[in-house]
C-alpha positions in Angstrom: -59.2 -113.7 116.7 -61.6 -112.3 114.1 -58.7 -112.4 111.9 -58.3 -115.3 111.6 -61.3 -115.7 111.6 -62.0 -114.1 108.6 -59.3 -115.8 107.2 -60.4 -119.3 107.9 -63.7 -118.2 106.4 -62.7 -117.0 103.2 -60.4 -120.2 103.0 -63.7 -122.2 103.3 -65.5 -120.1 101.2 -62.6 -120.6 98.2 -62.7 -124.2 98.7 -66.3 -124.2 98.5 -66.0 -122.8 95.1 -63.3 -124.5 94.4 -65.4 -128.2 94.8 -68.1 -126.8 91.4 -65.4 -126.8 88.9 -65.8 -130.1 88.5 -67.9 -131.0 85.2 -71.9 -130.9 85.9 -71.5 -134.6 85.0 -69.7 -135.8 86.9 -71.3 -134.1 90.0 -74.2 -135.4 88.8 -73.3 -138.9 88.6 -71.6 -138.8 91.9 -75.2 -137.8 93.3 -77.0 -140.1 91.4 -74.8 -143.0 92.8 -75.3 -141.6 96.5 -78.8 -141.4 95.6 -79.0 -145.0 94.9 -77.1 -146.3 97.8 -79.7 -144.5 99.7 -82.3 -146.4 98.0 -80.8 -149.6 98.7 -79.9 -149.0 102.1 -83.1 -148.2 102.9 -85.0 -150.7 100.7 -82.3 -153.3 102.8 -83.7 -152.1 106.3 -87.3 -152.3 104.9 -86.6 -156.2 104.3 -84.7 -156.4 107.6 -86.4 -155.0 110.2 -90.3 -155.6 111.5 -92.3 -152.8 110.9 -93.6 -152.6 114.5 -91.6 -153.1 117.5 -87.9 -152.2 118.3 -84.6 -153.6 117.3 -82.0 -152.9 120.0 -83.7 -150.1 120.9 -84.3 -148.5 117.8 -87.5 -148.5 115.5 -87.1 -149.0 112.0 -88.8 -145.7 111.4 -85.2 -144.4 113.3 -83.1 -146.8 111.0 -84.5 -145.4 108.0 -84.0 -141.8 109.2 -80.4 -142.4 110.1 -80.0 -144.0 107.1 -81.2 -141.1 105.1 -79.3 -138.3 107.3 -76.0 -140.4 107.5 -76.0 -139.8 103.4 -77.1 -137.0 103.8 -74.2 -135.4 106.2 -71.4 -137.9 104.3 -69.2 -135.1 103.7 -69.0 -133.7 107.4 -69.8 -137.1 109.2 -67.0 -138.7 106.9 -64.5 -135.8 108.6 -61.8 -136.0 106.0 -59.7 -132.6 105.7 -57.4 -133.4 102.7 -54.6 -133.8 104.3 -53.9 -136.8 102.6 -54.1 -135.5 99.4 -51.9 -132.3 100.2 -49.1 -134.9 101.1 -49.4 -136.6 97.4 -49.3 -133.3 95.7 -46.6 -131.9 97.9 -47.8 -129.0 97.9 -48.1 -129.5 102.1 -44.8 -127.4 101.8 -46.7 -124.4 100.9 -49.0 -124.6 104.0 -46.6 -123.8 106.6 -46.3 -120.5 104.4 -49.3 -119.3 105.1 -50.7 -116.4 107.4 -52.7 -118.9 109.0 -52.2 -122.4 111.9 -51.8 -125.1 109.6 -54.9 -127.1 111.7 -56.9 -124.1 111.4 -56.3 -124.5 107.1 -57.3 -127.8 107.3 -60.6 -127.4 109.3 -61.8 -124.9 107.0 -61.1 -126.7 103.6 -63.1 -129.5 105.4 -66.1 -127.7 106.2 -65.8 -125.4 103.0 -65.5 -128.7 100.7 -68.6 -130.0 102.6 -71.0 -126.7 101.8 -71.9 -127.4 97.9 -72.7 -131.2 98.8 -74.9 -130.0 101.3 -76.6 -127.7 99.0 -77.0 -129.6 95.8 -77.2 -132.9 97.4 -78.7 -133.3 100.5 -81.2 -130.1 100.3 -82.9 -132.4 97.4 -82.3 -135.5 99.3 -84.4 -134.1 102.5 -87.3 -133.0 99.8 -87.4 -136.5 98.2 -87.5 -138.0 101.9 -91.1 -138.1 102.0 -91.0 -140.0 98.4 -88.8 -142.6 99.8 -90.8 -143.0 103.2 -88.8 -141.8 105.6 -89.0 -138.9 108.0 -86.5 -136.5 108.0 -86.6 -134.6 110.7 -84.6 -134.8 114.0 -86.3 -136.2 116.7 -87.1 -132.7 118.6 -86.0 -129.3 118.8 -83.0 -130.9 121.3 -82.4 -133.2 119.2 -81.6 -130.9 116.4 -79.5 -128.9 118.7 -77.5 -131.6 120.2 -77.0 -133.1 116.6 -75.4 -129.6 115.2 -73.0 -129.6 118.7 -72.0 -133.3 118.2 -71.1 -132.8 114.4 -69.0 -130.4 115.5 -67.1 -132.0 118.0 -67.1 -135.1 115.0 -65.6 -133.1 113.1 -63.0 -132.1 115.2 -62.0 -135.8 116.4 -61.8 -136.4 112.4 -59.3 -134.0 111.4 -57.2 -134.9 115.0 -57.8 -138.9 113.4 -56.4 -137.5 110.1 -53.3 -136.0 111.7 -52.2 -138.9 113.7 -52.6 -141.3 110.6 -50.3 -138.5 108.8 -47.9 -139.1 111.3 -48.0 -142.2 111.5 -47.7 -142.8 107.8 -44.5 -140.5 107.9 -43.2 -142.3 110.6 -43.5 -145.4 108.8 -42.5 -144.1 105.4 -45.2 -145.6 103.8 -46.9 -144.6 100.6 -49.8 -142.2 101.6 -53.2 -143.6 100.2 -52.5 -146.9 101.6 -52.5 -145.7 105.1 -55.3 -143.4 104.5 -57.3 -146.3 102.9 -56.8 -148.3 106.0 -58.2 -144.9 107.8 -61.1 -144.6 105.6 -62.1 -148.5 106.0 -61.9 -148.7 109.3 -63.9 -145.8 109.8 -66.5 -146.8 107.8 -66.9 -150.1 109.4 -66.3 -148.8 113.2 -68.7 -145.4 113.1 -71.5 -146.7 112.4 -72.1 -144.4 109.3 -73.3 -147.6 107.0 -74.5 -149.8 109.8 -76.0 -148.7 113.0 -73.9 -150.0 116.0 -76.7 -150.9 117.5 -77.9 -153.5 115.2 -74.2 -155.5 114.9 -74.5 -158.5 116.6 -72.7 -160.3 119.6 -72.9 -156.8 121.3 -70.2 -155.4 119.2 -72.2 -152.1 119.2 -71.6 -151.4 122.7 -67.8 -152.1 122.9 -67.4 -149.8 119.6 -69.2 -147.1 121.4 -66.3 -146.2 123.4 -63.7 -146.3 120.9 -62.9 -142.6 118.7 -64.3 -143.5 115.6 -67.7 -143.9 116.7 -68.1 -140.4 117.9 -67.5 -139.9 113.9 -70.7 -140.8 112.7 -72.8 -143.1 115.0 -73.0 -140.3 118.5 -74.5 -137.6 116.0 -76.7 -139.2 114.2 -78.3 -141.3 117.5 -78.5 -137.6 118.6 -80.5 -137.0 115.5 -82.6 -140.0 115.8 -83.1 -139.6 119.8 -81.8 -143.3 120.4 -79.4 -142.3 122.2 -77.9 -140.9 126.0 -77.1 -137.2 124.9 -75.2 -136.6 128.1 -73.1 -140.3 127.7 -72.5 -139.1 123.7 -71.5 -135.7 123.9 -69.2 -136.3 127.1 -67.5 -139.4 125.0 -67.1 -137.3 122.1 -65.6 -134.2 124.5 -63.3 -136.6 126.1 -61.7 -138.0 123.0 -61.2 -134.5 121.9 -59.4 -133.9 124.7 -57.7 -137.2 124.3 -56.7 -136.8 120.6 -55.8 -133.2 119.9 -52.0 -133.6 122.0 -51.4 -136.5 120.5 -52.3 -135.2 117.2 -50.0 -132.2 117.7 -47.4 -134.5 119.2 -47.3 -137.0 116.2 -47.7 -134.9 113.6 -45.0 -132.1 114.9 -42.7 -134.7 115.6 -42.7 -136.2 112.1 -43.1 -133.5 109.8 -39.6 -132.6 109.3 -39.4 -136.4 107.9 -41.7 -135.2 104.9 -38.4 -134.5 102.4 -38.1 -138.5 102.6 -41.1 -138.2 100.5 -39.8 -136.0 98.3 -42.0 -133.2 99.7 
């Protein structure tokens, strides 16, 4: 155990290295574009929403600080391990090589590939919070607690999303970025990273509660926020762990021999 241990954390530690070589540039305008989709999100919600009062349960004091946290954990609320991107490059084939599960690989190089955006982008982002008007900080010391518990369980249903897609997109011998878009879209628009569930109309909010992708984005930050049932979240988010995890293993095992179609 704490061998691989230590060798899942010097994988993330590589990757987190790894993510700087990039020219300061570019990382810069990268930030600088996230910065101002902050600025518009929130300037939206500031039009949008009363001052006073509550929208579907949730202030616009809240909005604006899941707003601002949602950017601000992208990287791990996003729950993207690469995968997709080790397929292109073939270089998948060199993964089963390793001393190391191929899951465990891809877990770390997520969380390892999150660290510097943490660092350089949302450390400044929470300082500049008060600037922008917003608060913050999690809604209590439970809050914060049950936040850091549900982005891990996020981030575990992500990477189980990201292997069924895989599959599937093996299965289906069909080109890899096109599937992957579709995952990334539909996450985007289901999770409740852009848009809080809450606030979609027709009661759309509460039948995308239940499904996978919502425990992506839209369970941690209501954690954050304290809008939300802590012991409904977390137990959805456990159960589709649960749920997802065999049939990741199933898919994914069951299809990776079919990689050499893809010239991999």
């Amino acid at each position: 155990m704490l061998v691989a241990a230590r060798r899942h954390l010097k994988t993330a530690a590589m990757v987190a290295a790894r993510s700087l070589h990039d020219r300061a540039w570019a990382i810069a305008v990268d930030f600088g574009l996230r910065l101002l989709r902050v600025v518009f999100l929130l300037s939206l919600w500031r039009m949008v929403l009363p001052e006073t009062g509550q929208t579907a349960g949730m202030t616009r004091a809240a909005v604006l600080t899941y707003t601002l946290v949602s950017e601000a954990f992208a990287g791990l609320l996003a729950s993207r391990t690469g995968l997709d991107g080790a397929l292109w490059r073939g270089d998948i084939a060199n993964r089963f090589l390793r001393p190391a599960g191929i899951y465990g690989q891809f877990l770390a190089e997520m969380f390892g590939g999150s660290v510097p955006g943490l660092v350089l982008f949302s450390l400044p982002l929470y300082c500049l919070a008060p600037l922008l008007g917003v608060d913050p900080l999690p809604a209590g010391a439970a809050a914060a607690a049950l936040f850091a518990c549900s982005l891990i369980l996020a981030a575990g249903i992500g990477a189980a999303l990201d292997f069924i897609f895989a599959g599937l997109m093996v299965l289906l011998e069909q080109n890899v970025y096109a599937l992957m878009r579709i995952r990334s879209a539909v996450s985007a628009l289901l999770s409740g990273a852009v848009i809080p569930l809450a606030l979609m109309p027709w009661g759309i909010g509460a039948v995308l509660d239940y499904l996978p992708f919502a425990s992506l984005a839209s369970a941690p930050l209501r954690l954050y926020t304290g809008t939300g049932d802590a012991a409904f979240l977390i137990g959805l988010q456990a159960f589709w762990l649960a749920a997802l995890w065999p049939l990741a293993h199933l898919t994914w095992t069951a299809n990776r021999e079919r990689l050499v179609s893809h010239g991999g």
